[in-house]
C-alpha positions as CSV (number, residue, x, y, z in Angstrom):
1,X,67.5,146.6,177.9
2,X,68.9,148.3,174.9
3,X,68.5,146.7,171.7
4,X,71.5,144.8,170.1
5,X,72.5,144.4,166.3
6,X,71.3,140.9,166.6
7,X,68.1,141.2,168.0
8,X,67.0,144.0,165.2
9,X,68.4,141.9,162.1
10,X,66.0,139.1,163.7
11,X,63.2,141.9,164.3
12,X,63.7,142.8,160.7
13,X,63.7,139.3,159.7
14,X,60.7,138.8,160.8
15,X,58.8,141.8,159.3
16,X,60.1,140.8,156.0
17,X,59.1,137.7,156.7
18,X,55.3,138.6,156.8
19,X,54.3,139.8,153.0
20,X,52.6,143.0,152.8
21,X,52.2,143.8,149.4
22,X,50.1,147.1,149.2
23,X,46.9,146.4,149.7
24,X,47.5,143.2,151.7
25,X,49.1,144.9,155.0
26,X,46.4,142.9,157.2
27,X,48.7,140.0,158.6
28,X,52.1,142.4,159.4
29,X,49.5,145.4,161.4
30,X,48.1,142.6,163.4
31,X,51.3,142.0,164.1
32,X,52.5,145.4,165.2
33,X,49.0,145.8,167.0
34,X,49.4,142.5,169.3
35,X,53.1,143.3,169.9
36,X,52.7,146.9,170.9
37,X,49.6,145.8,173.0
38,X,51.8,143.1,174.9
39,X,53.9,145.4,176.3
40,X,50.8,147.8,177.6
41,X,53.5,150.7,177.4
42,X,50.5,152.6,176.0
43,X,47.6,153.5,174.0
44,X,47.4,151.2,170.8
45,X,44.9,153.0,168.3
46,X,44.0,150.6,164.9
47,X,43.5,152.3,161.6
48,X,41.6,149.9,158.9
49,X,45.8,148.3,158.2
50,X,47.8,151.1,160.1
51,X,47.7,151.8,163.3
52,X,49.2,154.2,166.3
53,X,50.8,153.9,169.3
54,X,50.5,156.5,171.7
55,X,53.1,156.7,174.9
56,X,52.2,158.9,178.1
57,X,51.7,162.1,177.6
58,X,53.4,164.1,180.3
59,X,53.1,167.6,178.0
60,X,56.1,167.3,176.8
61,X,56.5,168.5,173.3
62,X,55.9,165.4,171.1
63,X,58.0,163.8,168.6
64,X,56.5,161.0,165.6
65,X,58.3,158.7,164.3
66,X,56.8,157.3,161.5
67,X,57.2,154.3,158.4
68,X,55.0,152.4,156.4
69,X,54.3,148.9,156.5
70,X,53.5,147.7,153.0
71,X,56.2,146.8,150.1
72,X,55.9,146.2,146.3
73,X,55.4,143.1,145.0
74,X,58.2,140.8,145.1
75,X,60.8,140.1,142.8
76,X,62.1,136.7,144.1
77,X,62.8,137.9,147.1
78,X,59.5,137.3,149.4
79,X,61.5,135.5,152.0
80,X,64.4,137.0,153.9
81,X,68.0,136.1,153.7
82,X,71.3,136.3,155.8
83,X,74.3,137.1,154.2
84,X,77.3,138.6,157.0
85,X,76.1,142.1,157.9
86,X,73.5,142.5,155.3
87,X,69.8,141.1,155.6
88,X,68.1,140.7,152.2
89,X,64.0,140.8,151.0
90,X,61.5,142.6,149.6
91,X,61.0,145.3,152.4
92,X,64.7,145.1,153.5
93,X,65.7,148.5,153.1
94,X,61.8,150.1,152.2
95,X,61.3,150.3,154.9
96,X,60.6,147.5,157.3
97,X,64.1,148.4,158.4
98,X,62.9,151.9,159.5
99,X,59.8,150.1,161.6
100,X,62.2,147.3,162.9
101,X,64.1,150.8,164.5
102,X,60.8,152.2,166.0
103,X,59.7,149.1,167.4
104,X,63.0,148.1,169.1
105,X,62.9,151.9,170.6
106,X,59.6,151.2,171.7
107,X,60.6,147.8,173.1
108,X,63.8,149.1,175.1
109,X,63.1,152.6,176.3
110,X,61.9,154.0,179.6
111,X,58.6,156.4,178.2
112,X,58.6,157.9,181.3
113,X,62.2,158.8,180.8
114,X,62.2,160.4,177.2
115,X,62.7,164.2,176.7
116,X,59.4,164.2,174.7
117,X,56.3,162.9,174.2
118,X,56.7,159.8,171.7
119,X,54.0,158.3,168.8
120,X,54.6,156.1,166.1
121,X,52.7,156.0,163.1
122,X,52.8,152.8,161.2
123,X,50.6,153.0,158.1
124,X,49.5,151.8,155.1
125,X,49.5,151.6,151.4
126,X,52.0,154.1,151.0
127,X,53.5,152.7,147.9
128,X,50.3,152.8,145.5
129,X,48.9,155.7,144.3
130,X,48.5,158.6,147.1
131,X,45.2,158.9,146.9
132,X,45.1,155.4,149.0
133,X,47.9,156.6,151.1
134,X,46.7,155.4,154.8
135,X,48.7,158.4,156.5
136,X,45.9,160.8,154.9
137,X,43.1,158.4,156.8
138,X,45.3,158.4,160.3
139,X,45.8,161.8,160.3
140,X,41.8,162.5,159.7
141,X,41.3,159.8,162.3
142,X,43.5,161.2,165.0
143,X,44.2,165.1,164.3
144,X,46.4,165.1,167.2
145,X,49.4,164.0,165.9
146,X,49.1,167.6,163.6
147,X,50.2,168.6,166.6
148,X,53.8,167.5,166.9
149,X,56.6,169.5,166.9
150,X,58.5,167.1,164.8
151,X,58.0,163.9,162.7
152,X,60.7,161.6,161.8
153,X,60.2,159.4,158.6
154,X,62.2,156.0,158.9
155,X,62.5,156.4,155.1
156,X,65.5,155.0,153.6
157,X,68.4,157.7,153.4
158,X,71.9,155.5,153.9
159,X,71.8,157.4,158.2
160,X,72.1,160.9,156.1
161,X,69.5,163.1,156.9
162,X,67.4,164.2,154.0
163,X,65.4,166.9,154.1
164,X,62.1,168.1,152.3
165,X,61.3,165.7,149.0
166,X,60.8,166.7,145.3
167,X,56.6,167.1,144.1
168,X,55.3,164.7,142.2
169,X,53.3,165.6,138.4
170,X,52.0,163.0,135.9
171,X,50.6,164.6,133.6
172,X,48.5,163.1,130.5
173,X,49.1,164.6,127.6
174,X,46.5,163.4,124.3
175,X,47.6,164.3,120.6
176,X,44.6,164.3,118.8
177,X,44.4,162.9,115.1
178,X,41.9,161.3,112.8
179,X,41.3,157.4,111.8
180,X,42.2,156.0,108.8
181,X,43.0,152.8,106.8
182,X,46.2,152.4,106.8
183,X,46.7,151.9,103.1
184,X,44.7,155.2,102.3
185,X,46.7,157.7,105.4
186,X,45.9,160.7,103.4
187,X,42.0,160.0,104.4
188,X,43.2,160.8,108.2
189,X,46.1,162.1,110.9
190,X,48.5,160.3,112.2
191,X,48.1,160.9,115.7
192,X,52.0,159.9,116.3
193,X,53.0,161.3,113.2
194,X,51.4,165.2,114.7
195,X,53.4,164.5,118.1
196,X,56.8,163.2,117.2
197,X,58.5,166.3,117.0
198,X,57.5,167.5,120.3
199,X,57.6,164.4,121.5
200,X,61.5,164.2,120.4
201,X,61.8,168.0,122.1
202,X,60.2,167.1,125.6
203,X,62.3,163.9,126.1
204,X,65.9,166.0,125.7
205,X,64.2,168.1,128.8
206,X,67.6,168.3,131.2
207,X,67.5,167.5,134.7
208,X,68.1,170.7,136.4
209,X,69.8,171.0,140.2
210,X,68.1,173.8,142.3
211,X,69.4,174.6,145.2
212,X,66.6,175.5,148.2
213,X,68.4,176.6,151.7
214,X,71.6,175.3,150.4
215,X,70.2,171.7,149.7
216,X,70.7,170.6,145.8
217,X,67.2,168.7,144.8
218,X,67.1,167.9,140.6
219,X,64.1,169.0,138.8
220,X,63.2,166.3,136.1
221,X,61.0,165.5,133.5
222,X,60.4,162.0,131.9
223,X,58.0,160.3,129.5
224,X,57.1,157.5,131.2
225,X,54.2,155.6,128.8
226,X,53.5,156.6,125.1
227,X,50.3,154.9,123.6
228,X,48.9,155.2,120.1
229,X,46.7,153.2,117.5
230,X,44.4,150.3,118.3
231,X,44.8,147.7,115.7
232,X,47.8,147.3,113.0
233,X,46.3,148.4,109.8
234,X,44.9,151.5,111.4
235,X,45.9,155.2,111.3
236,X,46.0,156.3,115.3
237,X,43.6,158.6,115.6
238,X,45.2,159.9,119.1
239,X,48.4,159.4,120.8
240,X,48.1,159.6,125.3
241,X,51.7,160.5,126.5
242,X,52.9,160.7,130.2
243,X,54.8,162.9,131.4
244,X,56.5,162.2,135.4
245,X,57.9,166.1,136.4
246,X,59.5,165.6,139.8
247,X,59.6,169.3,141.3
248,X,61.9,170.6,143.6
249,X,60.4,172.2,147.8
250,X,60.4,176.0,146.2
251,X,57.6,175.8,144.1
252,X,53.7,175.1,144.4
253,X,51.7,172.1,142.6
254,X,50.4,174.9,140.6
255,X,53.4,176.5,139.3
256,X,54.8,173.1,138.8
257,X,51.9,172.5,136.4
258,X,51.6,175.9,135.0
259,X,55.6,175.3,134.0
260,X,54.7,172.1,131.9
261,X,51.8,173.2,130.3
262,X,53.7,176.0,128.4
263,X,55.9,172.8,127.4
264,X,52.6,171.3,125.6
265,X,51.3,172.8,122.2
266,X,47.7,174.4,123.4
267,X,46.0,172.0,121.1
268,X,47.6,169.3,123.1
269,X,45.1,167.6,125.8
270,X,46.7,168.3,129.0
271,X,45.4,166.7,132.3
272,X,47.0,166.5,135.8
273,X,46.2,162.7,136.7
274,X,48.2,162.7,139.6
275,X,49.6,165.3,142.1
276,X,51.8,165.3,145.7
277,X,53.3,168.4,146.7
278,X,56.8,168.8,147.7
279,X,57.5,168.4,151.1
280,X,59.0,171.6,153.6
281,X,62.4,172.5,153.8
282,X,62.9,172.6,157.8
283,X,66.7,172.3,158.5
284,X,65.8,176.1,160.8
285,X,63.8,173.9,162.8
286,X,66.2,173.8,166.1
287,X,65.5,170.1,166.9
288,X,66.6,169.4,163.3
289,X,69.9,171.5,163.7
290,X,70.2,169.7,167.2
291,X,69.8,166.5,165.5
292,X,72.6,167.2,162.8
293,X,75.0,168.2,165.2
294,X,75.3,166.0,167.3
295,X,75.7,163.0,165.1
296,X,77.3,164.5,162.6
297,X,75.1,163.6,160.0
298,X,75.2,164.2,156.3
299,X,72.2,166.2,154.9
300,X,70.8,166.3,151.9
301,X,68.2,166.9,149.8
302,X,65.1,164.1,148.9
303,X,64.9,163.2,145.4
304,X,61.7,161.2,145.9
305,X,58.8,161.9,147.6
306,X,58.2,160.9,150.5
307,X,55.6,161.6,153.4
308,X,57.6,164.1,154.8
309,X,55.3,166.5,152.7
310,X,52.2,165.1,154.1
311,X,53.2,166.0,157.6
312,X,54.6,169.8,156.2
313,X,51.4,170.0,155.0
314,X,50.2,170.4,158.1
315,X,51.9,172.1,159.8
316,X,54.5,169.6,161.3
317,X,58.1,169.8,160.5
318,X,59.7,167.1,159.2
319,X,62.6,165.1,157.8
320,X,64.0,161.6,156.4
321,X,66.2,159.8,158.3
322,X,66.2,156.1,158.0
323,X,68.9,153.1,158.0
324,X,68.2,151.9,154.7
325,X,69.7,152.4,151.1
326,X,67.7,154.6,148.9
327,X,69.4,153.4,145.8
328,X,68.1,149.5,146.4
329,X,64.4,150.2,147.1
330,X,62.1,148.3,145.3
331,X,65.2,146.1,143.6
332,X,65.6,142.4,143.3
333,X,68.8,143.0,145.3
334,X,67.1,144.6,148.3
335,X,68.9,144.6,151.2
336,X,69.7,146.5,154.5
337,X,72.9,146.8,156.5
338,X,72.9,145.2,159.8
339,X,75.3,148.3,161.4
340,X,73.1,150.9,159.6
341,X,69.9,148.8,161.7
342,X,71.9,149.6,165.3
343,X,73.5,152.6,164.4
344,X,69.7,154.5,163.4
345,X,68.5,152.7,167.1
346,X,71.7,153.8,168.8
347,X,71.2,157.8,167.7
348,X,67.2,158.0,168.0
349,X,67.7,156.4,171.5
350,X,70.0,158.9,172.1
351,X,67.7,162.3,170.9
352,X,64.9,161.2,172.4
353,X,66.5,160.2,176.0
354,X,69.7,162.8,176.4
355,X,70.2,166.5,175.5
356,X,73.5,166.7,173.7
């Protein structure tokens, strides 16, 4: 039986409902695990607090759908709340609304009856750092799903469909100086005194559009933490700048960085702490065109990043497509449109059952 606006607001209710703050996903994947399982529609495969469900596989060309199950702390908002079409908590929109949608698909569709072979990937710790990220460990686990012929991220995107994300850089940049007392600062160097003009210079960086296969992404640049000095009376002797560059699908990690770095005075400590690349551009991917046809969607580029790029970078194409709004992830505010919640079921019902 096809799933109804109703029952996925109460679906979604209840994810949100479960907290699943990174690093604490335990309670909401035993969850998923023992629901799936119920319905013995398949294989159920546990990953530490991710997991995969696995439908028949008639060799069919198979399709992932994909979303992560843990949220950011929340910010008042733990429990979930009604209000006329729009369902609000932590989680709402990112993106316990995209696993609501696979879940409901899984619980209403014929698997013998789908024009592909189906998995869903629900994983963990997605929004800490992405060396934690649980889709690395699932893939490693079960290197099968590299080969898909197209992944689906439930990410939040407003029903447009985004394509590719933006790289990710943080970059550490240390201004050296040299201690001294603070009355007597012709003894040392001011470690924030020797960066401020550059410092001054890299924060008027402009955000820059660049357009890859007719998709606009924005290149940016932002200092994100300045620290300096250890005590009040003290001249710093170093000042540790970050700098966030967010990378548009045409370049490489390594001409991202090399691009900064002749932004940084050579005498400038300079350290990648952190690096994702930018995911694939694959709007020539006939499934994708099929996709955007036929409902008409909006596409547009990713400004965030997004796992998209861990499945291009392996091969599998990939895009966001997701019924939540990317503008209220991670707010107090968080919410998710009931209609956005059965319009995403409605059209990813209707790809993976009916050629257009």
């Amino acid at each position: 039986m096809p799933a109804t606006t109703e029952t996925l607001a109460e679906l979604l209710a209840t994810l949100v409902d479960i907290p699943s703050v990174t690093g604490d996903e335990c309670a909401i994947a035993d969850y998923v695990t023992e629901r799936l399982g119920r319905a013995a529609k398949g294989e159920v495969l546990r990953s530490g607090n991710g997991l995969v469900w696995r439908g028949p596989q008639r060799g069919k060309p198979l399709i992932v759908l994909a979303g992560h199950l843990d949220t950011v702390p929340p910010s008042g908002n733990a429990t979930s709340r009604r209000d006329g079409d729009k369902l609000y908590g932590v989680g709402t929109t990112d993106m316990k609304a995209g696993d609501a949608v696979m879940l409901a698909l899984h619980d209403s569709l014929d698997m013998t009856a789908l024009r592909f072979d189906l998995a869903l990937v629900f994983y963990d710790a997605e929004e800490g750092p992405a060396a934690n990220n649980g889709l690395k460990r699932i893939f490693e686990q079960f290197p099968w799903i590299r080969d898909a012929s197209l992944a689906i991220l439930l990410e939040p995107t407003d029903l447009n469909i985004e394509m590719g994300c933006n790289g990710i850089l943080n970059i550490e940049v240390r201004v050296p100086g040299v201690a001294a007392h603070a009355a007597r600062p012709w003894m040392g160097e001011n470690a924030v005194a020797k960066g401020a003009e550059w410092l001054a210079s890299i924060t008027k960086f402009a955000t820059t559009p660049v357009t890859v296969q007719g998709i606009e992404y924005r290149e940016t640049l932002q200092v994100t933490t300045v620290h300096a000095g250890k005590t009040r009376n003290v001249v710093p002797s170093e000042m540790v700048v970050n700098l966030n560059h967010r990378f548009p699908p045409d370049r490489t990690i390594e001409a991202a960085t090399e691009r900064i770095r002749a932004l940084v005075p050579a005498e400038f400590g300079f350290e990648v702490v952190d690096a994702a690349p930018p995911g694939e551009v694959c709007l020539d991917h006939p499934e994708v065109r099929s996709f955007i046809q036929r409902f008409g969607a909006k596409v547009a580029g990713k400004q965030g990043w997004t796992d998209v790029a861990r499945f291009t970078s392996v091969g599998v194409p990939a895009f966001n497509f997701g019924p939540g709004y990317a503008e209220l992830c991670h707010r107090a505010d968080e919410h998710c449109s009931i209609e956005y919640l059965g319009r995403a079921y409605e059209w990813l019902a209707a790809f993976l059952t009916t050629e257009d």
